[in-house]
C-alpha positions in Angstrom: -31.4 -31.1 -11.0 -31.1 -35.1 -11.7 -30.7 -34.0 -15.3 -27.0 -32.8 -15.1 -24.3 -34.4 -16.8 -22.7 -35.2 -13.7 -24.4 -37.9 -11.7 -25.9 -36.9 -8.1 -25.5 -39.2 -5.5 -28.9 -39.6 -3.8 -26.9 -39.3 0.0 -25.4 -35.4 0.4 -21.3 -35.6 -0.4 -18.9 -32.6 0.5 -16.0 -32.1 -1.6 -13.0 -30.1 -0.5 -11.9 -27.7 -3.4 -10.2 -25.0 -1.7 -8.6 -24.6 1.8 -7.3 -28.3 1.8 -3.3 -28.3 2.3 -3.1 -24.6 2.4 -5.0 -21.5 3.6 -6.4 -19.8 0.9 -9.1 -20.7 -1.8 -12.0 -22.1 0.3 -14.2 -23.4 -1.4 -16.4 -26.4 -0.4 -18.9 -28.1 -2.9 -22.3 -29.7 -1.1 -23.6 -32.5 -3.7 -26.8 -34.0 -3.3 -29.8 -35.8 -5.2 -31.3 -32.6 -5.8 -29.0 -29.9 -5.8 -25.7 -28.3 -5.5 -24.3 -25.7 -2.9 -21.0 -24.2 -3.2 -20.1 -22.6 0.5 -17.4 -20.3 -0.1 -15.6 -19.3 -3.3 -12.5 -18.0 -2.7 -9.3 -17.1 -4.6 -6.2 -18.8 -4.1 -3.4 -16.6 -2.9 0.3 -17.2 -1.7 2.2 -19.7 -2.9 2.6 -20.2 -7.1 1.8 -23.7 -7.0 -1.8 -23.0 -5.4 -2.6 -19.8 -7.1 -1.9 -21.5 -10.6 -5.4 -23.0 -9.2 -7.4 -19.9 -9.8 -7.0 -20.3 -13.6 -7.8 -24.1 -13.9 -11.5 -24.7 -15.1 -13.6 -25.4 -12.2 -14.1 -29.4 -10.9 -17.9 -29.3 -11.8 -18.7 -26.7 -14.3 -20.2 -23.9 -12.9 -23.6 -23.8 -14.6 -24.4 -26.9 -12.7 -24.0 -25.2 -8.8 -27.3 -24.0 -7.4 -26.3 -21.4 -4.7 -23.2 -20.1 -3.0 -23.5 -19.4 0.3 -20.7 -16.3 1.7 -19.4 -17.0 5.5 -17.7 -13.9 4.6 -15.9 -10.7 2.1 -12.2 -11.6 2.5 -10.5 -12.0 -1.0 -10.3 -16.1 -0.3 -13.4 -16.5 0.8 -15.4 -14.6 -1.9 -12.9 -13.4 -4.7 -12.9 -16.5 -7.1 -16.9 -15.6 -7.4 -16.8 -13.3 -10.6 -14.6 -16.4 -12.3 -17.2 -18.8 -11.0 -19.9 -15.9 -12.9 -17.7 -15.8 -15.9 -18.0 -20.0 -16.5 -21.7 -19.6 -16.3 -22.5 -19.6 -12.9 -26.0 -17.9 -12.5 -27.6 -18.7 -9.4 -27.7 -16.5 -6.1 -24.4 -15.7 -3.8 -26.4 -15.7 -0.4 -24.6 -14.0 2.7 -25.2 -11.8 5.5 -25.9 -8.0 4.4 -22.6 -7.0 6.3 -20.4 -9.2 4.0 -22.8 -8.4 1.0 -21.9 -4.8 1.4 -18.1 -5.5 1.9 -18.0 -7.9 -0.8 -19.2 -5.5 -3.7 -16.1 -3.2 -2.8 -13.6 -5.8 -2.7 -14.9 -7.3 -5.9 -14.7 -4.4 -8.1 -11.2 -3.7 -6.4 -9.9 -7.0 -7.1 -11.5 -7.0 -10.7 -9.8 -3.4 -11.3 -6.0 -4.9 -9.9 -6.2 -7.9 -12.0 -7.1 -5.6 -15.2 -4.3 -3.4 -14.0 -1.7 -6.0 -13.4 -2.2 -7.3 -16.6 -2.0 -4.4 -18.4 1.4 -3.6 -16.0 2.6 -6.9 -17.3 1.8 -6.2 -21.4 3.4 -2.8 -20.9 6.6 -4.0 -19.2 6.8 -7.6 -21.1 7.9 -9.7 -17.9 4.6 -12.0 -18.3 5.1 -15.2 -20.3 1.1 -14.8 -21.6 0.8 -12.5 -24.9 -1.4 -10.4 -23.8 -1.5 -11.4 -20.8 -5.4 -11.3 -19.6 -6.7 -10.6 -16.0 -8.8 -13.7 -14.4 -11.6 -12.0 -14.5 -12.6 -8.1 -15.4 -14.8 -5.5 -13.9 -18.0 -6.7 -15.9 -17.4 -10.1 -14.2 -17.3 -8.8 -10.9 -20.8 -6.3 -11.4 -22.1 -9.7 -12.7 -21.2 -11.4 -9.1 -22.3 -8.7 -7.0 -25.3 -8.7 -9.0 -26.0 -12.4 -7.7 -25.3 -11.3 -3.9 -28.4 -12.5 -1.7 -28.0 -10.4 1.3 -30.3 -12.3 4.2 -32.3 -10.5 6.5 -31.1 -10.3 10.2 -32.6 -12.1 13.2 -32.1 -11.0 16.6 -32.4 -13.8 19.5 -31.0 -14.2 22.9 -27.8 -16.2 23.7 -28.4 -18.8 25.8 -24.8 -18.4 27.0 -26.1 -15.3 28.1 -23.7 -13.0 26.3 -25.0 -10.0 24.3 -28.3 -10.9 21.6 -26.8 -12.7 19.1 -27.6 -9.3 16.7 -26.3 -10.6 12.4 -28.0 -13.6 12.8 -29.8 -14.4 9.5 -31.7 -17.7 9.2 -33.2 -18.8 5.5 -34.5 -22.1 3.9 -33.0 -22.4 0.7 -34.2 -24.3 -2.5 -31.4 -26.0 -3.9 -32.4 -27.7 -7.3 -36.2 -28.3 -8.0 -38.7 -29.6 -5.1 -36.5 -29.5 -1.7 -33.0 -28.4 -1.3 -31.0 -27.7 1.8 -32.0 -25.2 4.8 -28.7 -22.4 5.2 -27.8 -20.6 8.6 -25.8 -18.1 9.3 -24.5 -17.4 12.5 -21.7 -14.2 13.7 -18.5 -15.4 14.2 -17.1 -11.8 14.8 -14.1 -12.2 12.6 -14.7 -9.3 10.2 -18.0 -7.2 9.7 -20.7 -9.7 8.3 -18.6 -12.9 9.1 -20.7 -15.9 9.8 -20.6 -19.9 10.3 -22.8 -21.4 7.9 -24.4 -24.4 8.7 -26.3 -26.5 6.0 -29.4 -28.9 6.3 -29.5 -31.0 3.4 -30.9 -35.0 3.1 -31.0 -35.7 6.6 -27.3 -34.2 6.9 -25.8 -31.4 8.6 -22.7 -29.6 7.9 -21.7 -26.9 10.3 -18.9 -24.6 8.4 -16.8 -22.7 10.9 -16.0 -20.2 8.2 -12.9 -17.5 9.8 -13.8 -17.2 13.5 -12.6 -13.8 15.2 -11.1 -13.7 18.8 -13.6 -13.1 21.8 -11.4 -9.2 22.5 -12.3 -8.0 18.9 -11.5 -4.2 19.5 -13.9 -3.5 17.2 -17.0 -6.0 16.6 -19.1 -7.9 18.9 -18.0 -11.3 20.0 -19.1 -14.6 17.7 -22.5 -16.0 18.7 -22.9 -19.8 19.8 -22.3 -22.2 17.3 -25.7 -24.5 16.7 -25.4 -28.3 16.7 -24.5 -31.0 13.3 -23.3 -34.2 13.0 -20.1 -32.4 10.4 -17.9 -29.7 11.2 -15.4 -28.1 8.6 -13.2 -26.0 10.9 -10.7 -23.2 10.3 -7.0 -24.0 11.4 -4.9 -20.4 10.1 -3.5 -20.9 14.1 -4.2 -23.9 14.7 -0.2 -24.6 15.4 -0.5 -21.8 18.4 -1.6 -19.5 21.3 -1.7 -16.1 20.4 0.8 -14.0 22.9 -1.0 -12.2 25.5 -2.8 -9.5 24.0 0.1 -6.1 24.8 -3.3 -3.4 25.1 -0.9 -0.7 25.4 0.6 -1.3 22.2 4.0 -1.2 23.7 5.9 -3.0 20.3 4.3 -0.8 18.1 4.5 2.3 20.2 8.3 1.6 20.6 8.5 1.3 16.5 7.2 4.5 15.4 8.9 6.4 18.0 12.3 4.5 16.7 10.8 5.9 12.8 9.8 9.5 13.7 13.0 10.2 15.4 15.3 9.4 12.5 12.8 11.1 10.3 11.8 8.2 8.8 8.0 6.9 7.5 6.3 4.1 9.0 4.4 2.1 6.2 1.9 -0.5 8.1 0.5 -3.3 5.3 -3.3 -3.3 6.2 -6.1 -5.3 5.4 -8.5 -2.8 4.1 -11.3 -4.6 5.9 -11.2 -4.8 9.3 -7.6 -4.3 9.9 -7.4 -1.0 8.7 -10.1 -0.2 11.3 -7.8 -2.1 14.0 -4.8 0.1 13.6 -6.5 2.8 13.4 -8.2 2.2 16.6 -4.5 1.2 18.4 -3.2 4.3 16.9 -6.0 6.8 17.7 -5.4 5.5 21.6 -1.5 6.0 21.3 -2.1 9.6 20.0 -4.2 10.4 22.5 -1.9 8.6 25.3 1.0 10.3 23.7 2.7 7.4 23.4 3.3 8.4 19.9 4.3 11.7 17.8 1.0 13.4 16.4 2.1 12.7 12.5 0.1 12.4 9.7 -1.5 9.1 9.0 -2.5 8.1 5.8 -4.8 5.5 4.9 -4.4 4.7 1.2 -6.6 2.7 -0.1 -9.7 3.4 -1.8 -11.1 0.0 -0.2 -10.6 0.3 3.3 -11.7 3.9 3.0 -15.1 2.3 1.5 -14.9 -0.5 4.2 -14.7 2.3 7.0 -17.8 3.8 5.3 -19.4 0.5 5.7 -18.2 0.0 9.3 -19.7 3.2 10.1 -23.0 2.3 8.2 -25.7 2.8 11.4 -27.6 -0.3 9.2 -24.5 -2.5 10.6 -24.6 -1.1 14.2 -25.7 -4.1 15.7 -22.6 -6.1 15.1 -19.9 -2.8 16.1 -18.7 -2.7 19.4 -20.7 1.0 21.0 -17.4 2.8 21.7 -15.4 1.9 19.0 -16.3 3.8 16.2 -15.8 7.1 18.9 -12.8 6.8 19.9 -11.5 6.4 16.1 -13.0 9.8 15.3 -10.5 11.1 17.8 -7.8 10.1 15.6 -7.0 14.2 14.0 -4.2 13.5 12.1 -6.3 10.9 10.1 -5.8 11.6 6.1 -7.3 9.9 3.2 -4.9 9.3 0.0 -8.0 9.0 -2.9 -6.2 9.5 -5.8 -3.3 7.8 -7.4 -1.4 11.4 -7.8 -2.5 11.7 -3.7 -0.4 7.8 -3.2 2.5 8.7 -5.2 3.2 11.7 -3.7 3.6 9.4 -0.2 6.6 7.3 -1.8 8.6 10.7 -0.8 6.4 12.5 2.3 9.0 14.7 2.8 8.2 14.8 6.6 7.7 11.9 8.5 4.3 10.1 8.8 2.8 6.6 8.9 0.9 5.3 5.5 -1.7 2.4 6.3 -2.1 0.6 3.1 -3.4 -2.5 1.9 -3.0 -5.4 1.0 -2.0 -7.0 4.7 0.4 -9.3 3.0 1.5 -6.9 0.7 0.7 -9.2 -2.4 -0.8 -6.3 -4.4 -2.5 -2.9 -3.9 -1.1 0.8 -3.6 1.1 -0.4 -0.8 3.5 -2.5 -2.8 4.5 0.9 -4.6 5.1 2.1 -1.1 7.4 -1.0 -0.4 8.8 -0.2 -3.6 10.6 2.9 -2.9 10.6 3.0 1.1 12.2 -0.4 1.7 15.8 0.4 0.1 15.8 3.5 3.3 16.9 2.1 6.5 15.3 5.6 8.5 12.0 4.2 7.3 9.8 1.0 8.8 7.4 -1.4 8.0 5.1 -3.0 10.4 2.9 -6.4 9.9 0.0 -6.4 11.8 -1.4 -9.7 11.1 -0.7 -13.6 9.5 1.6 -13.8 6.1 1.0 -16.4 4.2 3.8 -18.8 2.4 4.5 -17.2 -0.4 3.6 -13.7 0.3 5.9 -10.6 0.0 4.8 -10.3 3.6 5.7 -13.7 5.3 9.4 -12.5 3.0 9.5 -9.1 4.9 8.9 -11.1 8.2 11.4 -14.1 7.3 14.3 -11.6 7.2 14.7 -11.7 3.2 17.5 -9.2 2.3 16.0 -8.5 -1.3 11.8 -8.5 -2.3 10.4 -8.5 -6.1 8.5 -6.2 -6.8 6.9 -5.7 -10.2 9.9 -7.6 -12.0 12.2 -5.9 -9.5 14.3 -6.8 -6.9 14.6 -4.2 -4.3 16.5 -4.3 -1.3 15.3 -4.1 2.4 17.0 -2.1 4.2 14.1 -0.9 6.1 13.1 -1.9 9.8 10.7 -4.6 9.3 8.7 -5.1 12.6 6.1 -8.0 13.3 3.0 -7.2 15.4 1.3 -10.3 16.8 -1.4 -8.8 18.8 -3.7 -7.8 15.6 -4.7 -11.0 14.2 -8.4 -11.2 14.5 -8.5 -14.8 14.3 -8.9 -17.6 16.8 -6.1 -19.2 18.0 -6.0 -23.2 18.6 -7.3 -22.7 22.5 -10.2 -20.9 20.8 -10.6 -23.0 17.8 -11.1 -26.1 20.6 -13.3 -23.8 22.8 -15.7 -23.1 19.8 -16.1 -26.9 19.4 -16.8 -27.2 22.5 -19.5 -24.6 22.6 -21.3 -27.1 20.2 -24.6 -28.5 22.1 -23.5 -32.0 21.6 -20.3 -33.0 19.9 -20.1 -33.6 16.1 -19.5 -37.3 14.8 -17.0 -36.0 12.4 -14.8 -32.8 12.4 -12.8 -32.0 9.1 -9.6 -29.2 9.6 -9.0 -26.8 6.8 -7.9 -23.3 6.2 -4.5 -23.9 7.8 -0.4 -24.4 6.4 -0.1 -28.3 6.7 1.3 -28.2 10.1 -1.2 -25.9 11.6 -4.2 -28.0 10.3 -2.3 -31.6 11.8 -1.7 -29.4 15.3 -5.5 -28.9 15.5 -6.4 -32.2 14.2 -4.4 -33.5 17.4 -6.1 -31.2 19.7 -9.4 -32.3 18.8 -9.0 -36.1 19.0 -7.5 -35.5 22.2 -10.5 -32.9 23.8 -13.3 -34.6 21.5 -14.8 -38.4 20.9 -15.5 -37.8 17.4 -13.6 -38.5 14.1 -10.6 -36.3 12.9 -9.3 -35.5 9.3 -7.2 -32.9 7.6 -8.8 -33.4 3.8 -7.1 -33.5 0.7 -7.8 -31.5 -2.3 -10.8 -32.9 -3.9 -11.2 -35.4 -1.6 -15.3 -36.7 -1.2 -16.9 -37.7 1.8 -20.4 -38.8 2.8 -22.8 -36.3 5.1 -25.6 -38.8 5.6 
């Protein structure tokens, strides 16, 4: 399209205009002579400062953006697409069908809590915005799931001879009129769906590392081996660290619910509704049936990760689910579902004691900030984090040892047991970031470090220019470089 308003440069540029200098919002903008990819398209979360960036007009307006191409459903990865739909964005969202199924549910939910947040905020006057509006509303988000281009899967062997590399989808894609750029997806068994996206365009290659998962997933089959490009755009979330050695008994959290259930009190566990919910599910289902841990009730309240766990258990997405998994979580019998909002209240006072899984994992919206709400002032009750908490989160508060949170225009104290759980982060750590690169069948020229805090991204970047003979940077928002 050499007729938009902005000027194409005839060599392939990437633009960083998400996931630079924090690690939320990716979004990364291909530009070429004859079309435009956006790969990722993610909200903004944490901090003020960045997620004032989900309302600013988009860099390039969005009418003028070919394709997006999905590595995978989490909220900042996929959840600034209905805005991107709403400025006039009408081409296709392609993705794997795993992340295309996922993504639907989390849009509509994210659509729905932005209506209802703003709604919360005209009816108790504490926004500065009269009325205040949601980013974007339901009919955006059918709009955007409208445009999502599942891709079929491919099975082929690994050559590293680990199991068939089962989710790989493989597509040419026409990117503006006459030729465009060839997209890839490849499992990198972070959540269901999750891929590395490489991208082919005017003699370029761009290999986007997208979240990868740890080789122990409990629940998914390991990441497949990354293909070859001259560029790499790498995640850095831990790129400052080793996880801890992986506690398979679930010792800390074993310890913390027995601590709960003997005072009587009610364990509240923040949960990603996809893919962690499944997670803790599966540690709890194994403690139960170790007896490491009372037989309670457990709750999991939230309409989206009781949709995700309809999608995990989805025989089409069997290929990518780890054969016993799934099994052993139907042993779990104390398992309830909350569906309704009278079925969620009614768990701010259980009367007996129990343990709520609720999302959002960094408590930054969902049913289990109203859980937070009124079980955080009880010091009988607990709260366990089961995975990374962004600056800026309620969550990374809980976990910094705040003595009051805001919730809703309240400040409520914490009086509660606030617990961290470091072995149920499904992302690679920095030996694994480096050990993905250097599954690579010949090292990149260049290898850009995103998705991380500013000090984890720098940590990495050190790494690699000491493992790798290849250029290093951590980008800057909007900065431009060259993929020729």
């Amino acid at each position: 399209m050499d007729d938009h308003p902005q000027a194409r440069t005839r060599a392939p540029a990437l633009t960083f205009y998400g996931a630079a200098g924090t690690v939320t919002g990716s979004k990364f903008l291909i530009d070429g002579a004859r079309g435009r990819l956006l790969v990722d398209c993610g909200l903004y979360q944490g901090e003020k400062r960045w997620r004032q960036r989900n309302w600013e007009d988009f860099p390039v307006p969005p009418d003028t953006i070919d394709a997006v191409a999905l590595t995978h459903a989490h909220l900042d990865h996929c959840g600034y697409l209905p805005a991107l739909v709403r400025g006039g964005f009408t081409g296709p969202a392609l993705t794997t069908a795993g992340t295309a199924a996922l993504a639907a549910v989390i849009l509509r939910d994210s659509a729905h809590l932005q209506e209802e947040e703003a709604e919360g905020a005209r009816r108790g006057g504490w926004s500065r915005h009269d009325p205040p509006l949601p980013l974007y509303d339901v009919a955006d988000a059918e709009r955007a799931i409208a445009a999502l281009q599942p891709l079929p899967p491919v099975r082929t062997d690994d050559s590293a001879g680990r199991a068939p590399a089962a989710g790989l989808a493989n597509q040419s894609v026409c990117v503006g009129p006459g030729a465009g750029a060839e997209v890839t997806f490849v499992r990198a068994g972070h959540i269901l769906g999750s891929s590395s996206v490489l991208v082919e365009v005017g003699g370029g290659s761009v290999l986007f590392s997208g979240d990868l998962g740890r080789p122990d997933h409990p629940v998914l089959l390991p990441r497949a081996r990354p293909p070859a490009a001259r560029t790499v755009v790498i995640e850095s979330t831990y790129g400052d660290r080793a996880h801890p050695e992986v506690d398979l008994e679930h010792h800390v959290m074993a310890d913390a619910i027995r601590r709960t259930i003997g005072r009587g009190g009610t364990v509240v566990i923040p949960a990603f509704a996809v893919d962690r919910t499944e997670i803790v599910l599966l540690a709890l289902a194994d403690l139960v049936e170790r007896h490491a841990i009372p037989d309670v009730p457990v709750w999991v309240d939230s309409p989206m990760a009781l949709a995700a766990l309809d999608i995990y258990r989805d025989p089409a997405h069997a290929a990518e689910v780890r054969p016993d998994a799934l099994e052993r979580l139907r042993r779990l019998h104390g398992l309830r579902t909350a569906h309704t909002a009278e079925e969620s209240i009614r768990l701010n006072t259980p009367g007996t004691p129990c343990i709520i899984v609720s999302a959002s994992g960094m408590a930054t919206g969902g049913r289990v900030i109203h859980h937070l709400r009124h079980l955080l002032p009880q010091s009988r009750n607990s709260v366990l984090l089961t995975g990374y908490q962004a600056v800026g989160t309620r969550g990374r508060d809980l976990q910094e040892g705040v003595r009051e949170v805001k919730i809703t225009g309240h400040y409520v104290p914490v009086r509660a047991e606030i617990v961290t759980l470091d072995d149920f982060s499904v992302h690679a750590d920095s030996g694994e970031l480096l050990a993905w690169l250097g599954e690579l069948p010949e090292t990149p020229e260049t290898v850009h470090v995103v998705h991380g805090e500013p000090a984890a991204a720098q940590a990495l970047a050190d790494g690699i220019r000491r493992e790798f003979d290849c250029a290093v940077s951590v980008p800057r928002y909007g900065e431009r470089v060259l993929l020729d």
